[in-house]
C-alpha positions, -999 to 999 in steps of 0.1 A, spaced: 200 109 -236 231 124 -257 232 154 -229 241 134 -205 276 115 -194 283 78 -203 280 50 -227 241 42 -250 236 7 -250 206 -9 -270 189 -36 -243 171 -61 -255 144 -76 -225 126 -107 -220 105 -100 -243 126 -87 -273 119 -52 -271 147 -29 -276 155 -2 -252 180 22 -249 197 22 -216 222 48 -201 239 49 -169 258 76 -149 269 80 -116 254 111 -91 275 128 -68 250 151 -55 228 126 -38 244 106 -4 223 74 -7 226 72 -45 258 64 -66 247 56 -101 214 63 -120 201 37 -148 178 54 -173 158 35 -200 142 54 -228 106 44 -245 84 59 -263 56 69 -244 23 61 -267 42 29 -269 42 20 -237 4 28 -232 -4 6 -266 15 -20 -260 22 -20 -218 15 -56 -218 53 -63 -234 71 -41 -209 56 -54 -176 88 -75 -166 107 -37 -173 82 -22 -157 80 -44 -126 113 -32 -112 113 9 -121 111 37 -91 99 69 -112 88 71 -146 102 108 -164 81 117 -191 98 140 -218 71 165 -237 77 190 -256 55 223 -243 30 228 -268 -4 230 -265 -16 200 -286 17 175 -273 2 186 -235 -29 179 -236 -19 143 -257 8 137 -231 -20 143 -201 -41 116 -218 -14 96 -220 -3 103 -182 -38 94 -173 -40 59 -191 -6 55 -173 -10 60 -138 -41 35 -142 -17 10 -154 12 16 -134 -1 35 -102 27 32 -78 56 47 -86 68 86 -90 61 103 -122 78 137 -133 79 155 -166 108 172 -184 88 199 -206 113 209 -232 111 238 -252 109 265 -228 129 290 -254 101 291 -275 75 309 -251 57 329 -279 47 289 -291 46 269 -262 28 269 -225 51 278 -198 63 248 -171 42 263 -141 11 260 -160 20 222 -174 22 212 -141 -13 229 -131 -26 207 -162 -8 175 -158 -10 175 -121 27 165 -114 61 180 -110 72 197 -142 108 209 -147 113 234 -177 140 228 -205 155 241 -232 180 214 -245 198 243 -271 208 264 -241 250 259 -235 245 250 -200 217 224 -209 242 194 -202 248 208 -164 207 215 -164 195 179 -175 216 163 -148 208 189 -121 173 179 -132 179 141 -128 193 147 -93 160 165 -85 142 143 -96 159 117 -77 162 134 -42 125 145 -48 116 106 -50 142 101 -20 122 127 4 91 114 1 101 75 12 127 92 40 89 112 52 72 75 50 96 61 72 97 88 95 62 88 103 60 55 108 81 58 142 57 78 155 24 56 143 46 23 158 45 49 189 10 52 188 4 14 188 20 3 217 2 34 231 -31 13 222 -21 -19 233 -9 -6 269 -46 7 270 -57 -25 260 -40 -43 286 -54 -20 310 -89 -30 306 -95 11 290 -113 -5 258 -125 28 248 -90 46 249 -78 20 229 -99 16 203 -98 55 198 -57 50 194 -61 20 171 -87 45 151 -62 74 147 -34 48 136 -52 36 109 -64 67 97 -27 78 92 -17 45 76 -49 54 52 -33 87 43 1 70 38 -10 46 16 -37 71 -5 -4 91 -13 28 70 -11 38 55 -51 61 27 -40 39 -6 -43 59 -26 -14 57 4 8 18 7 -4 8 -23 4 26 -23 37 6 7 51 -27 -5 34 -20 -39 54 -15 -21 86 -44 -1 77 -70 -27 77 -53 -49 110 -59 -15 127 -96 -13 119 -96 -45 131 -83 -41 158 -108 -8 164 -137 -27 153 -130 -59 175 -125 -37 210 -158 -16 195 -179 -52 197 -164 -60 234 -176 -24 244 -208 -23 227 -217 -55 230 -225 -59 191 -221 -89 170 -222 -71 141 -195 -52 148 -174 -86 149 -179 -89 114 -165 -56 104 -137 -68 120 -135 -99 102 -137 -83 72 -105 -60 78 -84 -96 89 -100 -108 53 -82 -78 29 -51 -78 49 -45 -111 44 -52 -108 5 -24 -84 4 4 -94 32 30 -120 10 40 -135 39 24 -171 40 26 -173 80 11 -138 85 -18 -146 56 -29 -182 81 -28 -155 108 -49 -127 96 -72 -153 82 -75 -170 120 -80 -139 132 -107 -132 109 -121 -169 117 -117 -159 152 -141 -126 149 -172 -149 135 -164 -176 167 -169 -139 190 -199 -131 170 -219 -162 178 -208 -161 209 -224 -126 215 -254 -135 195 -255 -165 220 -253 -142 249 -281 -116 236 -306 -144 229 -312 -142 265 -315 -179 264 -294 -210 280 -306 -236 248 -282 -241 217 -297 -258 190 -285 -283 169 -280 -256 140 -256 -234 167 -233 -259 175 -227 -269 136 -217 -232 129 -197 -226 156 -176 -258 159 -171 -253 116 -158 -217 127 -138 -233 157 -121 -263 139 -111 -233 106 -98 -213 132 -74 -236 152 -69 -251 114 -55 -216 104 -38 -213 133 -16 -244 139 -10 -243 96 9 -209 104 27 -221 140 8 -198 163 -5 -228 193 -10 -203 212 -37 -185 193 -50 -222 187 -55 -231 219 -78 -200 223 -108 -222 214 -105 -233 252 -111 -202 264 -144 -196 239 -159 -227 250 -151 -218 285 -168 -185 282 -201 -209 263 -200 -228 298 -221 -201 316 -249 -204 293 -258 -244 288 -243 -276 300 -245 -287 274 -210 -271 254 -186 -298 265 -194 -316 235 -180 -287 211 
């Protein structure tokens, strides 16, 4: 911290634990002005992570400083390990210092073979090792930068991809779109297995499973199989449990409502039979009513009024579906 330029201050969070805090401005970087550092010890943060999560809840990459011998590696990659558990979605780097001392200490390239992340050799006794730390920071920084400026980009071309799948939707080409829909959420899958950034995570994982959905629901309506519906269903289900938007959560979860409604209905339509049973009609108009319920809670009538067209489509196998 006394390498590089600016002012120490001793911050004290919510929940009394002191940290030092440093900030200095960047002129390397375009889209970055100023870089806040905060300094805690690492087996403290693993012991006691529970008093740092209001710190922690707000960070972009954590920098972990090692020295580069053999025993303080292979603690720090213990420590790393428990870490990344804990705190999985941001960027992690390490600062090995050191690096004068090779006849004592492992050399960065192979740190970073062990530890499995960036490593950036130090020495902080060399005379240019003020101009080296901050050239390090800046790294770091555009490093962290790059990989969300990739996310973004590839998302124009999976948004691309999407409409590509609904226009062969709208077509009546079931098969064509279902294998877009499939190749769109196989890239959100790898975006979210590798992206750090929870908001962006959850973002991609969301999209994932809506795409599945989608797959899964055109699957059933080619095929044919109830089952199918269900998979579907289940994708609605785990996107809603991670979308934060309370209008998008009813609609995922009508949706998901919506899937079971197309399941009995298929299961209706295989049965080779025009009788519903008392036990049918129970079930479905449960499903129905949660449906429209979910529906109407998040404002989307149209959607609601989509039970019309289900017990339309019942009409061709009893008389007897006006009373659903």
């Amino acid at each position: 911290m006394n390498l590089l330029p600016g002012e120490i201050i001793l911050e004290i969070d919510l929940k009394l634990n002191e940290i030092l805090k440093k900030s200095f401005n960047i002129s390397k970087l375009e889209s970055i002005e100023q870089c806040t550092l905060r300094m805690i010890d690492l087996n403290d943060l693993v012991s006691n992570f529970n008093s740092f999560e209001n710190l922690l809840s707000s960070i972009d990459i954590i920098c972990i400083v090692s020295n580069s011998s053999t025993k303080n590696i292979r603690n720090t990659k213990k420590l790393l390990s428990n870490l990344k558990e804990k705190i999985p979605n941001v960027d992690y780097f390490i600062i090995a210092n050191f690096q004068d001392k090779k006849e004592l200490n492992i050399e960065s390239v192979k740190i970073e073979e062990l530890l499995g992340e960036k490593v950036f050799g130090f020495s902080a006794i060399q005379e240019d090792s003020k101009e080296r730390i901050i050239s390090i920071i800046e790294d770091i920084l555009g490093s962290s930068i790059k990989v969300k400026e990739e996310f973004i980009s590839s998302y124009d071309d999976i948004w691309s991809e999407i409409e590509n799948a609904r226009n062969f939707e709208t077509q009546g080409d079931i098969i064509k779109a279902s294998e877009y829909f499939l190749n769109v959420a196989t890239q959100f899958k790898k975006i979210y297995s590798n992206i750090t950034i929870k908001s962006e995570k959850e973002e991609a994982e969301v999209l994932y499973h809506l795409c599945k959905a989608w797959e899964f629901m055109l699957d059933a309506q080619e095929k044919v199989e109830p089952k199918v519906f269900l998979e579907a269903s289940n994708h609605f289900i785990q996107a809603s449990e991670l979308v934060h938007d309370n209008r998008l959560k009813l609609l995922a979860l009508g949706n998901s409502e919506f899937c079971k409604v197309l399941k009995l209905v298929i299961d209706l339509e295989k049965s080779n039979t025009i009788s519903i049973n008392s036990d049918y009609i129970q079930n479905f108009k449960i499903l129905l009513k949660k449906m429209v319920d979910l529906y109407k809670q998040g404002g989307f009538e149209e959607e609601a009024n989509w039970s019309l067209t289900i017990s339309s489509y019942l009409d061709k196998f009893s008389n007897d579906t006006e009373r659903l």
